[in-house]
N, CA, C and O atoms as a CHARMM CRD file, in Angstrom:
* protein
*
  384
    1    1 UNK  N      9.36900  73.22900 108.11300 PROA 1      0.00000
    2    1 UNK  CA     9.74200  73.48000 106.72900 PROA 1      0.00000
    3    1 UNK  C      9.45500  72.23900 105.90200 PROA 1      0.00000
    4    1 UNK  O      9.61300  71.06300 106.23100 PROA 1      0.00000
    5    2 UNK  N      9.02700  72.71300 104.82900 PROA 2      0.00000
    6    2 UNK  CA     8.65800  71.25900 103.98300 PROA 2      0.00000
    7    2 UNK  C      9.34700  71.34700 102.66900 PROA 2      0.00000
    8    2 UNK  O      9.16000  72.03400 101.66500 PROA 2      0.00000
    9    3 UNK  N     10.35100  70.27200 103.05900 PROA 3      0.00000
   10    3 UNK  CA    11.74200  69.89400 102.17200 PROA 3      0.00000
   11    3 UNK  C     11.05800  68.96900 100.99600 PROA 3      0.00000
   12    3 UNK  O     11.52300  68.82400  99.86500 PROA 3      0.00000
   13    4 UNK  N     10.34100  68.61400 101.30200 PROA 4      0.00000
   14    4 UNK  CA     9.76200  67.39200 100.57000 PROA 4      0.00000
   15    4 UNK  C      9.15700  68.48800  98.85000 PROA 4      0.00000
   16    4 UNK  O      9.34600  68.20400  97.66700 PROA 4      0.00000
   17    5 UNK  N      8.64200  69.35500  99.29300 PROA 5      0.00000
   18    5 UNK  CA     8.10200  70.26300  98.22800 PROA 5      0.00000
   19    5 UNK  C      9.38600  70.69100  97.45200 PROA 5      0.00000
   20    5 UNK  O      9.10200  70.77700  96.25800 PROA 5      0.00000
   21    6 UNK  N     10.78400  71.01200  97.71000 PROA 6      0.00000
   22    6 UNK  CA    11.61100  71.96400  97.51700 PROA 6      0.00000
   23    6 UNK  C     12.29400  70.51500  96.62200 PROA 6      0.00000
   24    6 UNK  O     12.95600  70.57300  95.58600 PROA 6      0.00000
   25    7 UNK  N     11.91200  69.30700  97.35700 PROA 7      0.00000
   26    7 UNK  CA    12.91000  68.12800  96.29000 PROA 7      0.00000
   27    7 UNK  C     11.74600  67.58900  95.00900 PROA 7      0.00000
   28    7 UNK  O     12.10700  66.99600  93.99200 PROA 7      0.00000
   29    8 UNK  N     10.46500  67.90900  95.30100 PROA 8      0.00000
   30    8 UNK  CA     9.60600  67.45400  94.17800 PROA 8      0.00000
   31    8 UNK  C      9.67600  68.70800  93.28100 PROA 8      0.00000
   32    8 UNK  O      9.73000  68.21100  92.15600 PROA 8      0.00000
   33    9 UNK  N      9.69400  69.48900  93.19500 PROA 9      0.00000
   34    9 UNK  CA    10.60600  70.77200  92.59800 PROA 9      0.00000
   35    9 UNK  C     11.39100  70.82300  91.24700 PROA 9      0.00000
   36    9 UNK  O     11.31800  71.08400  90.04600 PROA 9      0.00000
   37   10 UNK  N     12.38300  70.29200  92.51500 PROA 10     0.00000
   38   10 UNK  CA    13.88700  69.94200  91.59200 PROA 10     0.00000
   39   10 UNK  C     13.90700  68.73100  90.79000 PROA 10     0.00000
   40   10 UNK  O     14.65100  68.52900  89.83000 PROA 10     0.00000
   41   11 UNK  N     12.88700  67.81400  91.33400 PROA 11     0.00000
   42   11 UNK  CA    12.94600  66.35500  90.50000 PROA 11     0.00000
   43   11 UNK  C     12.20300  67.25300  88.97700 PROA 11     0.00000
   44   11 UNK  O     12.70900  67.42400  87.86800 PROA 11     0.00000
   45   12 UNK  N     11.18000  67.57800  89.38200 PROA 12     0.00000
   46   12 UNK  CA    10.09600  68.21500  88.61400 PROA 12     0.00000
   47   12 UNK  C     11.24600  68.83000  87.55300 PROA 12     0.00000
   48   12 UNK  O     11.53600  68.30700  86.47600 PROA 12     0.00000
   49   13 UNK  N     11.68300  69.74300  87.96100 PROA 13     0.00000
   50   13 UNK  CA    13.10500  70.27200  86.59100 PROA 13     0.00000
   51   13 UNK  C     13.98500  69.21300  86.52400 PROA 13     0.00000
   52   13 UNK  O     13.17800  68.81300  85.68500 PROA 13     0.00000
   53   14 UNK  N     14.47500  68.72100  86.55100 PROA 14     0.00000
   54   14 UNK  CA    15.50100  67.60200  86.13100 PROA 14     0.00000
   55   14 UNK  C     14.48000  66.45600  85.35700 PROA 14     0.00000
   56   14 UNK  O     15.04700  65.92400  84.40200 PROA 14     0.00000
   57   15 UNK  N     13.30800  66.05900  85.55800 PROA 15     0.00000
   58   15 UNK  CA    12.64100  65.31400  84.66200 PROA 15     0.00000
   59   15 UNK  C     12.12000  65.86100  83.57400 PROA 15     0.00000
   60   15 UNK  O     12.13200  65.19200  82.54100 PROA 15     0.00000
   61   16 UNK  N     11.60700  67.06500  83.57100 PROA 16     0.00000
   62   16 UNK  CA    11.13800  67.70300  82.53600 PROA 16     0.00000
   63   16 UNK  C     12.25500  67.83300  81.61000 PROA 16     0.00000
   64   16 UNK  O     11.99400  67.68700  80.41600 PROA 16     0.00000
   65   17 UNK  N     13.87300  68.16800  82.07500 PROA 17     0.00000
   66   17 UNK  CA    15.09000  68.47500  80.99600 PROA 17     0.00000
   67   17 UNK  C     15.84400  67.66500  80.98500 PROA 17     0.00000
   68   17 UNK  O     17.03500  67.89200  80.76800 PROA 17     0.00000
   69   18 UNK  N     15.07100  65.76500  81.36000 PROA 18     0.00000
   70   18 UNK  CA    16.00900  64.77200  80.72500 PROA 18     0.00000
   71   18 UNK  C     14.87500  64.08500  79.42000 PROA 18     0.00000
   72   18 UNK  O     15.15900  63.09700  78.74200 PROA 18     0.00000
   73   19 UNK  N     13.70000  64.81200  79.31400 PROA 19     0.00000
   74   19 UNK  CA    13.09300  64.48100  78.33200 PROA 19     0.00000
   75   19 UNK  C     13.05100  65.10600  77.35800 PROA 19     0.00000
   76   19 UNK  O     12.83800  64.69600  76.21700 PROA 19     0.00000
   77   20 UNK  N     13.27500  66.29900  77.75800 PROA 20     0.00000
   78   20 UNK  CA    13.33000  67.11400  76.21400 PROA 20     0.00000
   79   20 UNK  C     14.46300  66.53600  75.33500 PROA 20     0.00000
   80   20 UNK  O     14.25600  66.09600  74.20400 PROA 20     0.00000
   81   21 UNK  N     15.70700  66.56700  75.94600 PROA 21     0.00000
   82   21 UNK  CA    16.79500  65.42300  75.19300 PROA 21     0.00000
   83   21 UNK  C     16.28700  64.25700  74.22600 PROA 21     0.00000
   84   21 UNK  O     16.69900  63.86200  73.13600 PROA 21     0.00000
   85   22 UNK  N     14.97700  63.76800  75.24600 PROA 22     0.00000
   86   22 UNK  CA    14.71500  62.56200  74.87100 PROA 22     0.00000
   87   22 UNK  C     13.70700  62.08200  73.71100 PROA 22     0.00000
   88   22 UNK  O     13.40300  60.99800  73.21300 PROA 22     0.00000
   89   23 UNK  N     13.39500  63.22300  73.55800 PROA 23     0.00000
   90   23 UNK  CA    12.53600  63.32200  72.19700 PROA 23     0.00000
   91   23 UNK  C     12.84400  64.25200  71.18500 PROA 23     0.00000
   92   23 UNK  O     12.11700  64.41100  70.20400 PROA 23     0.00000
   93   24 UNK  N     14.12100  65.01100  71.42200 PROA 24     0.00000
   94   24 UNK  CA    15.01600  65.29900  69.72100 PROA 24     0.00000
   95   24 UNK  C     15.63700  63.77700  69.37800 PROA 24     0.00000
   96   24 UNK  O     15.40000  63.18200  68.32700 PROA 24     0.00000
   97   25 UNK  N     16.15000  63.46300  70.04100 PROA 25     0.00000
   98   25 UNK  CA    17.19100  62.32100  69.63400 PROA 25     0.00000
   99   25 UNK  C     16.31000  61.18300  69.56600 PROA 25     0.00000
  100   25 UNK  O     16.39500  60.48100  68.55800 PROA 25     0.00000
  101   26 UNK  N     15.36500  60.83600  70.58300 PROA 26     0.00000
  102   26 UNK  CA    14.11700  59.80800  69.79600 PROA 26     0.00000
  103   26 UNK  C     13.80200  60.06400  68.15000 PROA 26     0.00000
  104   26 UNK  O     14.18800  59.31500  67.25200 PROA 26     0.00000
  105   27 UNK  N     13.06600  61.20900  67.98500 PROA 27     0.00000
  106   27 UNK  CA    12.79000  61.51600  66.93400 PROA 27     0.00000
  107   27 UNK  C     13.91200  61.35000  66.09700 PROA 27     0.00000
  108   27 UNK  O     13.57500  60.60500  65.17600 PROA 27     0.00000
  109   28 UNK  N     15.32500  61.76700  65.96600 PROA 28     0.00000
  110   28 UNK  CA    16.04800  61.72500  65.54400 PROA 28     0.00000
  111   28 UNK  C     16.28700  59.94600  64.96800 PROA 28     0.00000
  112   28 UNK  O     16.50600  59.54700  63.82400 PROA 28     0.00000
  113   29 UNK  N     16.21300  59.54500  65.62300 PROA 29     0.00000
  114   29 UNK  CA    16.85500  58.30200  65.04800 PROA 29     0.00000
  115   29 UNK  C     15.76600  57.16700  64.63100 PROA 29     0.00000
  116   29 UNK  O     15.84600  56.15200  63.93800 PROA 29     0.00000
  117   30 UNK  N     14.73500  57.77200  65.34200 PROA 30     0.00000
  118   30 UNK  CA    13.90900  56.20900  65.46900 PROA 30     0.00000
  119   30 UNK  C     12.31600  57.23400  64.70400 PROA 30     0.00000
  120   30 UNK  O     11.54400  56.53400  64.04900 PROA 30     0.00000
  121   31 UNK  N     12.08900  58.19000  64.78600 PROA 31     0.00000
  122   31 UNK  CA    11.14700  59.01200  64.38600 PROA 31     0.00000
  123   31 UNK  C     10.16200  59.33300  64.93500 PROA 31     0.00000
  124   31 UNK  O     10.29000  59.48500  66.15000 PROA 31     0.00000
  125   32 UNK  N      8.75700  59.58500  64.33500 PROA 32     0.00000
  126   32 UNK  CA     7.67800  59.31200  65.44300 PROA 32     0.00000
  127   32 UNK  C      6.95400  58.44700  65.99000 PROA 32     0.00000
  128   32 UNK  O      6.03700  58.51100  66.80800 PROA 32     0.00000
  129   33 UNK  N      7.66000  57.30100  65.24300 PROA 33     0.00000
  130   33 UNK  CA     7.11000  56.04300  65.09500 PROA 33     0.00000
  131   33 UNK  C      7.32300  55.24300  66.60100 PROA 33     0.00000
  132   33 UNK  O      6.92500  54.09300  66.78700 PROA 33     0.00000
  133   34 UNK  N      7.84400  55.85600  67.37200 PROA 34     0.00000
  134   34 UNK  CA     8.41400  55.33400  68.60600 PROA 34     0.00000
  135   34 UNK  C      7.00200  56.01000  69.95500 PROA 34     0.00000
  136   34 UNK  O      7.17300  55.95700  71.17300 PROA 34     0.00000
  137   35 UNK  N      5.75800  56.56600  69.27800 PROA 35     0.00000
  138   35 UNK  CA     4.99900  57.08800  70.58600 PROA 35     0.00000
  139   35 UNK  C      4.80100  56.01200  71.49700 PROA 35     0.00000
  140   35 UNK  O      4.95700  56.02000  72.71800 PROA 35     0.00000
  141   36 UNK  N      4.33000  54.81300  70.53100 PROA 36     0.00000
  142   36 UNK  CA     3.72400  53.64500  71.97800 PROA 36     0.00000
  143   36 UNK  C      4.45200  53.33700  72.78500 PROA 36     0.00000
  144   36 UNK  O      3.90900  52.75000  73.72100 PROA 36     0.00000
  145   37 UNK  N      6.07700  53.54100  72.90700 PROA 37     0.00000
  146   37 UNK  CA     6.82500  53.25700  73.81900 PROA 37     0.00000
  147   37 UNK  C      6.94500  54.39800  74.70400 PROA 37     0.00000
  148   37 UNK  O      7.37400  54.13800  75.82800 PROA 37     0.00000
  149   38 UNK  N      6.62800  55.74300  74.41500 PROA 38     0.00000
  150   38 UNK  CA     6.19300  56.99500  75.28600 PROA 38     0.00000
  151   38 UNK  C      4.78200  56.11700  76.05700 PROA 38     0.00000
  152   38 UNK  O      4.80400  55.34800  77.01800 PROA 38     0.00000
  153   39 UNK  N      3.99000  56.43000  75.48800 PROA 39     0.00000
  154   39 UNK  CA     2.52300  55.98100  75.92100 PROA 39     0.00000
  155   39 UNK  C      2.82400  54.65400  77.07600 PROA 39     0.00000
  156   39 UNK  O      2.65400  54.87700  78.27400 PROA 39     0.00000
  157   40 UNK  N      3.13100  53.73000  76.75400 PROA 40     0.00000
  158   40 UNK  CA     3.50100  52.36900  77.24900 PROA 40     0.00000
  159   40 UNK  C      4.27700  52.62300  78.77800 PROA 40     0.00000
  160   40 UNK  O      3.93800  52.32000  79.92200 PROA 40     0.00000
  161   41 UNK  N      5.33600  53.24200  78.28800 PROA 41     0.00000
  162   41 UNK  CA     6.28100  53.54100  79.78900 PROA 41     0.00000
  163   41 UNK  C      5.39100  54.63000  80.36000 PROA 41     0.00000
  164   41 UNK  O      5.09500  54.30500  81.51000 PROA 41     0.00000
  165   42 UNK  N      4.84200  55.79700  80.02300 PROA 42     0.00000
  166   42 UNK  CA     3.80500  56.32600  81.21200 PROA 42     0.00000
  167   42 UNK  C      2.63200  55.84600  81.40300 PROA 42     0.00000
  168   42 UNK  O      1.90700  56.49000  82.16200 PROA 42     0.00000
  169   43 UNK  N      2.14300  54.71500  80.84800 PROA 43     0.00000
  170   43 UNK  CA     1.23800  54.20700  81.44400 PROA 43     0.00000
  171   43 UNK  C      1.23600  52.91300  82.76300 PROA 43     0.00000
  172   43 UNK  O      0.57600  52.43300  83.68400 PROA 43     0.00000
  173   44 UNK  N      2.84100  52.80700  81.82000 PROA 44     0.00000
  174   44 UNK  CA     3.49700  51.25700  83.61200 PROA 44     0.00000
  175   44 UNK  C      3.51900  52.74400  84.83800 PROA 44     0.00000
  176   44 UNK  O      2.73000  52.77300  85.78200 PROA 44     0.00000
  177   45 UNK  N      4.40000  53.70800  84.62400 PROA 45     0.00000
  178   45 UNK  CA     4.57000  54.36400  85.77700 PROA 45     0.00000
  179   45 UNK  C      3.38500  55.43200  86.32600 PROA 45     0.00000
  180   45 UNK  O      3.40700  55.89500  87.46700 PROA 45     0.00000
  181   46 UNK  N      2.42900  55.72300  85.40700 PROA 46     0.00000
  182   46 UNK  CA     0.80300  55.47200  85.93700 PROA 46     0.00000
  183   46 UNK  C      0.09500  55.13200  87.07400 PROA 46     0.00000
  184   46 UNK  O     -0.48500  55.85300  87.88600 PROA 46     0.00000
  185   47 UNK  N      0.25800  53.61700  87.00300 PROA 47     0.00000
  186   47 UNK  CA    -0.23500  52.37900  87.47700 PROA 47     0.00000
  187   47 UNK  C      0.93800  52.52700  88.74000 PROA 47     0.00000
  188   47 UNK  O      0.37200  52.45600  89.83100 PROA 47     0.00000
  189   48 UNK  N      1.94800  52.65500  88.82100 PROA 48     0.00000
  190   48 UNK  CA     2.83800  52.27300  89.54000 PROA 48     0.00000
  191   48 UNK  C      2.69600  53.47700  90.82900 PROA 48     0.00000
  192   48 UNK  O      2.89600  53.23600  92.01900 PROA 48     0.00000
  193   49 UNK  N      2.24300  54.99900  90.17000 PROA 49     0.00000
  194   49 UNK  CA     1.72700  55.73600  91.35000 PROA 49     0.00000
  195   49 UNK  C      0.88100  55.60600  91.34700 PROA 49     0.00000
  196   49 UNK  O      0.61000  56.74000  90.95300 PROA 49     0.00000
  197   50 UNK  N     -0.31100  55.02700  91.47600 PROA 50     0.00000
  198   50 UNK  CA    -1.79200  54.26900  91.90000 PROA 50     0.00000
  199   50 UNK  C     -1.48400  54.03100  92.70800 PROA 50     0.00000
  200   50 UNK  O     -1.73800  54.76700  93.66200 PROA 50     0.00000
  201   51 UNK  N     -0.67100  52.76000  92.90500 PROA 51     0.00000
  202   51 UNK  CA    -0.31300  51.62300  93.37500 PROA 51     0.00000
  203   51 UNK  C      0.57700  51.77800  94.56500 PROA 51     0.00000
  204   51 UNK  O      0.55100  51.16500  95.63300 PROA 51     0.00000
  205   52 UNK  N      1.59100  52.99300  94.03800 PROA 52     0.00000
  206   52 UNK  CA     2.67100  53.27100  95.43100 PROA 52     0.00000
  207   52 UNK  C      2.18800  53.80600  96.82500 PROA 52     0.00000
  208   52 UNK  O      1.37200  54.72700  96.86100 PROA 52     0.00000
  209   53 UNK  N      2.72900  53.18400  98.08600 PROA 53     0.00000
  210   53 UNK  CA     2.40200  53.60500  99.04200 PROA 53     0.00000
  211   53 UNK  C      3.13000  54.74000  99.95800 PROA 53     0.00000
  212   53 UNK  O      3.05400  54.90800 101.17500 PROA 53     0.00000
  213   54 UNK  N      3.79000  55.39200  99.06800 PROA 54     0.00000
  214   54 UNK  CA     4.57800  56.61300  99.78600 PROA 54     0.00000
  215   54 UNK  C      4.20100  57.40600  98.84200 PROA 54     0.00000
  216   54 UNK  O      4.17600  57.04700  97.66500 PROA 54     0.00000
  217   55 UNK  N      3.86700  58.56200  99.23800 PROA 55     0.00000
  218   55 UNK  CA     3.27700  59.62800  98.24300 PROA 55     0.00000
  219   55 UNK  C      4.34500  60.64400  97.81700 PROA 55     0.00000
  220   55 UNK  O      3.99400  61.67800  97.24900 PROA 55     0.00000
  221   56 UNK  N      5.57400  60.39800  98.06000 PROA 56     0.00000
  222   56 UNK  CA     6.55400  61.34300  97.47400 PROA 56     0.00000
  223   56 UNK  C      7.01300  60.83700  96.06000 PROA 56     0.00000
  224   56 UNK  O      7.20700  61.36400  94.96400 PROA 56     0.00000
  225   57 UNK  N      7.11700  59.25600  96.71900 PROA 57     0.00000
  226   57 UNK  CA     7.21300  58.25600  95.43100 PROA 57     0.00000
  227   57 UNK  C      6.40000  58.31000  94.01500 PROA 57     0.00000
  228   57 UNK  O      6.63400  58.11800  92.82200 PROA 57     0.00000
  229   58 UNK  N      5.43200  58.64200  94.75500 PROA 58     0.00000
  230   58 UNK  CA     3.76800  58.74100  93.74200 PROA 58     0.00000
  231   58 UNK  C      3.65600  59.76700  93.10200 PROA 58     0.00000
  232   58 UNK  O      3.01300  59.67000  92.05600 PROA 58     0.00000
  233   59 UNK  N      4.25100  61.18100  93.48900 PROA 59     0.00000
  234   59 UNK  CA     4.60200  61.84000  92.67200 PROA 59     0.00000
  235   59 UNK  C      5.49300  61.65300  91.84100 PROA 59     0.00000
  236   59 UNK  O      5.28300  61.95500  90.66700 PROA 59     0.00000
  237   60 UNK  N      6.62000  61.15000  92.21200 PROA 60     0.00000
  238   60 UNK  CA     7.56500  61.05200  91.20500 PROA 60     0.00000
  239   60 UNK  C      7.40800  60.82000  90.22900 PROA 60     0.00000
  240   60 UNK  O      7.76300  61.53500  89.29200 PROA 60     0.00000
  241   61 UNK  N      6.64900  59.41800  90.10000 PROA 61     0.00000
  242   61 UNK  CA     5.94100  58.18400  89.47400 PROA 61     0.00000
  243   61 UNK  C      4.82800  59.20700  88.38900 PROA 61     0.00000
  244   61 UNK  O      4.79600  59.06300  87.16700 PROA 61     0.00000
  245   62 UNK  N      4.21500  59.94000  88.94500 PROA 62     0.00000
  246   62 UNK  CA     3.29800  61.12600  87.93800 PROA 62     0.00000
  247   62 UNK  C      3.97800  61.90000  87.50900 PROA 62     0.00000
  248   62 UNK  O      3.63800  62.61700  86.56800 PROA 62     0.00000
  249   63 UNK  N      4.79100  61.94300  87.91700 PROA 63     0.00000
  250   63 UNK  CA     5.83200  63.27300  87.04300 PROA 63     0.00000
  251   63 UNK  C      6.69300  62.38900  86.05500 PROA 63     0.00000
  252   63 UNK  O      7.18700  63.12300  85.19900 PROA 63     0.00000
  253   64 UNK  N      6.93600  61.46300  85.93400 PROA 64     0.00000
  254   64 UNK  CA     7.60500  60.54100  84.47700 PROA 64     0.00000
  255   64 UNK  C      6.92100  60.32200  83.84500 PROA 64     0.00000
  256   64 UNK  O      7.14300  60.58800  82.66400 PROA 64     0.00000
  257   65 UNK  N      5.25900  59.50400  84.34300 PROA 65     0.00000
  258   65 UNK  CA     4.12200  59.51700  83.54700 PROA 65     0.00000
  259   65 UNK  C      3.88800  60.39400  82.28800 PROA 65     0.00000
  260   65 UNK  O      4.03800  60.11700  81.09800 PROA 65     0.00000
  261   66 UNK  N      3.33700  61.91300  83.10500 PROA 66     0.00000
  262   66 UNK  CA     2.83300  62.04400  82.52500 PROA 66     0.00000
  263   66 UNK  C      4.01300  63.14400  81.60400 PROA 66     0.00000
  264   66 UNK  O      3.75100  63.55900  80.47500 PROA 66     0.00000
  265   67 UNK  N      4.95900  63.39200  82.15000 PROA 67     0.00000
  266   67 UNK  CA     5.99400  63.88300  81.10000 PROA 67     0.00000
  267   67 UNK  C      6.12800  62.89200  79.90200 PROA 67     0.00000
  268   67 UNK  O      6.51400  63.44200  78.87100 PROA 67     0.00000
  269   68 UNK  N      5.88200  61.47900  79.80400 PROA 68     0.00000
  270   68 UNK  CA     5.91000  60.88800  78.72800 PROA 68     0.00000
  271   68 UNK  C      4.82200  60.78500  77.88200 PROA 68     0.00000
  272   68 UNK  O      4.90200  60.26700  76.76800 PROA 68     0.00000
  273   69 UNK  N      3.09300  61.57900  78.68200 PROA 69     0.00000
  274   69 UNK  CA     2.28300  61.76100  77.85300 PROA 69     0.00000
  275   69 UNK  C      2.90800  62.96300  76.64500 PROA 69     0.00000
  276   69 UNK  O      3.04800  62.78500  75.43500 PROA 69     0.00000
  277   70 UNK  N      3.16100  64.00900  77.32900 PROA 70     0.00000
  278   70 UNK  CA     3.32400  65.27600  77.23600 PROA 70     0.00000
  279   70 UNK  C      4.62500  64.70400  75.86900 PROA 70     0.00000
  280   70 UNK  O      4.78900  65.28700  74.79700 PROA 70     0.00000
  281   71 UNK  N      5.21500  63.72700  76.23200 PROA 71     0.00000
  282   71 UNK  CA     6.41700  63.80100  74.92400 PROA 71     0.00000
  283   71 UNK  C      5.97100  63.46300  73.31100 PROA 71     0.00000
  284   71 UNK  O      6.42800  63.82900  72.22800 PROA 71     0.00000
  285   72 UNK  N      4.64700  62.41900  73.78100 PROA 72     0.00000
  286   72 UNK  CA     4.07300  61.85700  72.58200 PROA 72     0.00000
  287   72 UNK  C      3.60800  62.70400  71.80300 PROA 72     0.00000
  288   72 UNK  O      3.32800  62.33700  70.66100 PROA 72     0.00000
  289   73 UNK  N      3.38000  64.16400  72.22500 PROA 73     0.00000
  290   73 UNK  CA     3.07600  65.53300  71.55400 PROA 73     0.00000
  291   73 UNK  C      4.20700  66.03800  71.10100 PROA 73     0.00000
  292   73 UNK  O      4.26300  66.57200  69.99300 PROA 73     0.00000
  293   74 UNK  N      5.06100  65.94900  71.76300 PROA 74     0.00000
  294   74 UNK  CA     6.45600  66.78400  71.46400 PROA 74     0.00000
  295   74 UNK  C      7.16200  65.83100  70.38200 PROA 74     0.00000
  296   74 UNK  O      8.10800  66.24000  69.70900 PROA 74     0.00000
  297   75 UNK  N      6.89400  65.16100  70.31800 PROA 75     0.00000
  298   75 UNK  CA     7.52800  64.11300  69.04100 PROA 75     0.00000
  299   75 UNK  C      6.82900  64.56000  67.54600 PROA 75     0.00000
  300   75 UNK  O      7.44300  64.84000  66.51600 PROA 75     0.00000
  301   76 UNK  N      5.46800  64.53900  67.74000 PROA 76     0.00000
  302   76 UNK  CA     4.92100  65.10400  66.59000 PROA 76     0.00000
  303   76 UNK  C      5.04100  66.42500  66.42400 PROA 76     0.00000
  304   76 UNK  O      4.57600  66.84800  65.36600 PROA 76     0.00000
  305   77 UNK  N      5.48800  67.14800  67.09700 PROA 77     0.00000
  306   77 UNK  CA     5.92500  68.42300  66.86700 PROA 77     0.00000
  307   77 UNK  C      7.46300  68.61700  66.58200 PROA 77     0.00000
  308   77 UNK  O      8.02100  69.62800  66.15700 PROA 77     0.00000
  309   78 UNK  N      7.89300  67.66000  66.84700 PROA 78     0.00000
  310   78 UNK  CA     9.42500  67.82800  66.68200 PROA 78     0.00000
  311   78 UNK  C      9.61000  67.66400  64.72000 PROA 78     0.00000
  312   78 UNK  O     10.36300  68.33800  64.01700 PROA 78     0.00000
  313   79 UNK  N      8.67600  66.58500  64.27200 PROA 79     0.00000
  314   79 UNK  CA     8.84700  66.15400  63.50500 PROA 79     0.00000
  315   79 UNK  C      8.19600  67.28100  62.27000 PROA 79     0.00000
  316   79 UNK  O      8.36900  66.92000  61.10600 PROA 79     0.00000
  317   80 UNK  N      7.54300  68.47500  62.47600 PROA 80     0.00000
  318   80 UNK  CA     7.58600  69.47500  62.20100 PROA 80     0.00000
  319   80 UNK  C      8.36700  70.31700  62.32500 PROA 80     0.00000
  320   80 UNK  O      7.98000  71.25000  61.62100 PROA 80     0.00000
  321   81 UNK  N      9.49000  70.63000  62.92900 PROA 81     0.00000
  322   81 UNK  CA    10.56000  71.66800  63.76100 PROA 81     0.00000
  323   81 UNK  C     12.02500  70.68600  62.42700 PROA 81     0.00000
  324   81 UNK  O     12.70100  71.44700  61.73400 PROA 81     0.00000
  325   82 UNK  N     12.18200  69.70300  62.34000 PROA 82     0.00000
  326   82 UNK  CA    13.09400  68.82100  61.41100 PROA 82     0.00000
  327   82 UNK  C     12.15200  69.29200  59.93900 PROA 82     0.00000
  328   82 UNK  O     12.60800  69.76800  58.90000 PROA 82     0.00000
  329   83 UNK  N     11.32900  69.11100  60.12900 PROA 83     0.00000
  330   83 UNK  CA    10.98400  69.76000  58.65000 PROA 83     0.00000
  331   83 UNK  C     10.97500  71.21900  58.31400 PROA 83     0.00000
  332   83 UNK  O     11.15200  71.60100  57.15700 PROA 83     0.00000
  333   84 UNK  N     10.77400  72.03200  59.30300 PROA 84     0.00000
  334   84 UNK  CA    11.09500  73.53400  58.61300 PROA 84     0.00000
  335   84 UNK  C     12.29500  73.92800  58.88300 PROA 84     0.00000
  336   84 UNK  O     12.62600  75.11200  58.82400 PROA 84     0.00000
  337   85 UNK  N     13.15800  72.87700  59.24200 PROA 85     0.00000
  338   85 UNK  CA    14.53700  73.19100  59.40900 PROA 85     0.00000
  339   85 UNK  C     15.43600  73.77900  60.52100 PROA 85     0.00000
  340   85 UNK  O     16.54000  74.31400  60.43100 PROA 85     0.00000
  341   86 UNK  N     14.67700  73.53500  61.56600 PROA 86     0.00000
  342   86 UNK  CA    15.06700  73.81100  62.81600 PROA 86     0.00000
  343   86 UNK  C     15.65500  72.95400  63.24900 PROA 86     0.00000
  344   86 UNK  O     16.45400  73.43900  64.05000 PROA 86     0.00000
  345   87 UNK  N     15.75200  71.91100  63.20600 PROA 87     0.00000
  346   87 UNK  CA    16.47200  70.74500  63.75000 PROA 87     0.00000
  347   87 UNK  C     17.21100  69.82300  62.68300 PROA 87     0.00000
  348   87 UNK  O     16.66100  69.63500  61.59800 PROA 87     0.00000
  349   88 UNK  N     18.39000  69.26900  62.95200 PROA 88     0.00000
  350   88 UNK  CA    18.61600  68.20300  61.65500 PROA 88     0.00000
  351   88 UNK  C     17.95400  67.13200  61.69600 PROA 88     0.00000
  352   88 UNK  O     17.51900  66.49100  62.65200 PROA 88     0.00000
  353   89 UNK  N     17.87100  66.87700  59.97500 PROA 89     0.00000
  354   89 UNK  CA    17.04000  65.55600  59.82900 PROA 89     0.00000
  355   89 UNK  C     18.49600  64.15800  59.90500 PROA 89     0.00000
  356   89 UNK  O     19.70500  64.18000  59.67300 PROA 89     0.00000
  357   90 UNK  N     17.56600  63.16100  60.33000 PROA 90     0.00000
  358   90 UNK  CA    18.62500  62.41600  59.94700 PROA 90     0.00000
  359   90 UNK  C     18.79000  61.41800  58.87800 PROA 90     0.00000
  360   90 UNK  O     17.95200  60.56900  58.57500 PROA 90     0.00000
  361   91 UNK  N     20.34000  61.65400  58.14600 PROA 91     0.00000
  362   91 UNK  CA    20.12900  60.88300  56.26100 PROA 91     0.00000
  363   91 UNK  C     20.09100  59.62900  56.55200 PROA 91     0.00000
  364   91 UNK  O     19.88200  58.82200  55.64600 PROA 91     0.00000
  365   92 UNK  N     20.26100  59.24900  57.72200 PROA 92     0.00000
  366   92 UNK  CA    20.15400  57.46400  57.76500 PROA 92     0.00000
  367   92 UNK  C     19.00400  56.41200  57.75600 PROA 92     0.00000
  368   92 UNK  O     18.95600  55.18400  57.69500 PROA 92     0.00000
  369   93 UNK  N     17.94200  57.59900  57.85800 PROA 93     0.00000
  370   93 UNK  CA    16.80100  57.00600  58.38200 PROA 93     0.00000
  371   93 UNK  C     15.86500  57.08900  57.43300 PROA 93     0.00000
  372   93 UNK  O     15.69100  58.28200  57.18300 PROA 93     0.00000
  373   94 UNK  N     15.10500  56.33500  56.71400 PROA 94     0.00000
  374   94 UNK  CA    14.21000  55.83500  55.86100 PROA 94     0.00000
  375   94 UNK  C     12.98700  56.79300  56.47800 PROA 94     0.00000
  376   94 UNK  O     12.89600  57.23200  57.62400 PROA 94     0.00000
  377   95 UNK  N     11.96400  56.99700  55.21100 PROA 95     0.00000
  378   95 UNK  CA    10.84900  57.44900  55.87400 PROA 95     0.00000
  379   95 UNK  C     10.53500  58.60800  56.42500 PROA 95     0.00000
  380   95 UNK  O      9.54300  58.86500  57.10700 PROA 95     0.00000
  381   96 UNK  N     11.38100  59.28300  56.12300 PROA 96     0.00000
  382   96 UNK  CA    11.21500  61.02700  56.81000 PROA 96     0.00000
  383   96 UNK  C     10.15800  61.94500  55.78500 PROA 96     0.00000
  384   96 UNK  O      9.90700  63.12000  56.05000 PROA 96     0.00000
C-alpha cells in the first residue's frame, strides 16, 4: 500500500486551503502589491525541491511553490472580486 500518495494528498488539500486564506487577507491589507513576495517564497521553495534529497520532501516543496505561483494570479483576481463587491475592501488602506 502506498501511504506516501494518501499523505501527499492530504498535504496537497491542506496547502491549497491555507492559501486561499492567504490571499483574501494578503490582498486585504497589503493589496496586490505584495506578488514578489508570492513569486520570491515559491521560487526559494523551487530551488529547495531541486535540491532536496527525499522525494516526498520534494513534493512538498512543489506543492508550496507552485501554489504561490498560482496565488500571484489569485491576488489579481481577488482585487477584482473587492471591486465588484464580493469581498470587503479595506478603508484603511491607501490606493485601492
Amino acid at each position: 500500500m502506498n501511504w506516501q500518495a494518501l499523505l501527499l494528498g492530504a498535504a496537497s488539500f491542506l496547502i491549497i486551503g491555507l492559501f486561499h486564506p492567504l490571499v483574501i487577507k494578503g490582498e486585504y491589507y497589503f493589496g496586490k502589491g505584495i506578488w514578489p513576495l508570492f513569486l520570491a517564497t515559491g521560487l526559494v521553495f523551487m530551488l529547495a525541491a531541486l535540491f532536496c534529497p527525499w522525494p516526498f520532501v520534494a513534493v512538498l516543496f512543489s506543492l508550496v511553490a507552485f501554489s504561490c505561483f498560482w496565488s500571484i494570479k489569485e491576488l489579481f483576481e481577488q482585487e477584482q472580486r473587492v471591486r465588484r463587491g464580493w469581498f470587503p475592501a479595506n478603508p484603511k488602506r491607501r490606493g485601492k
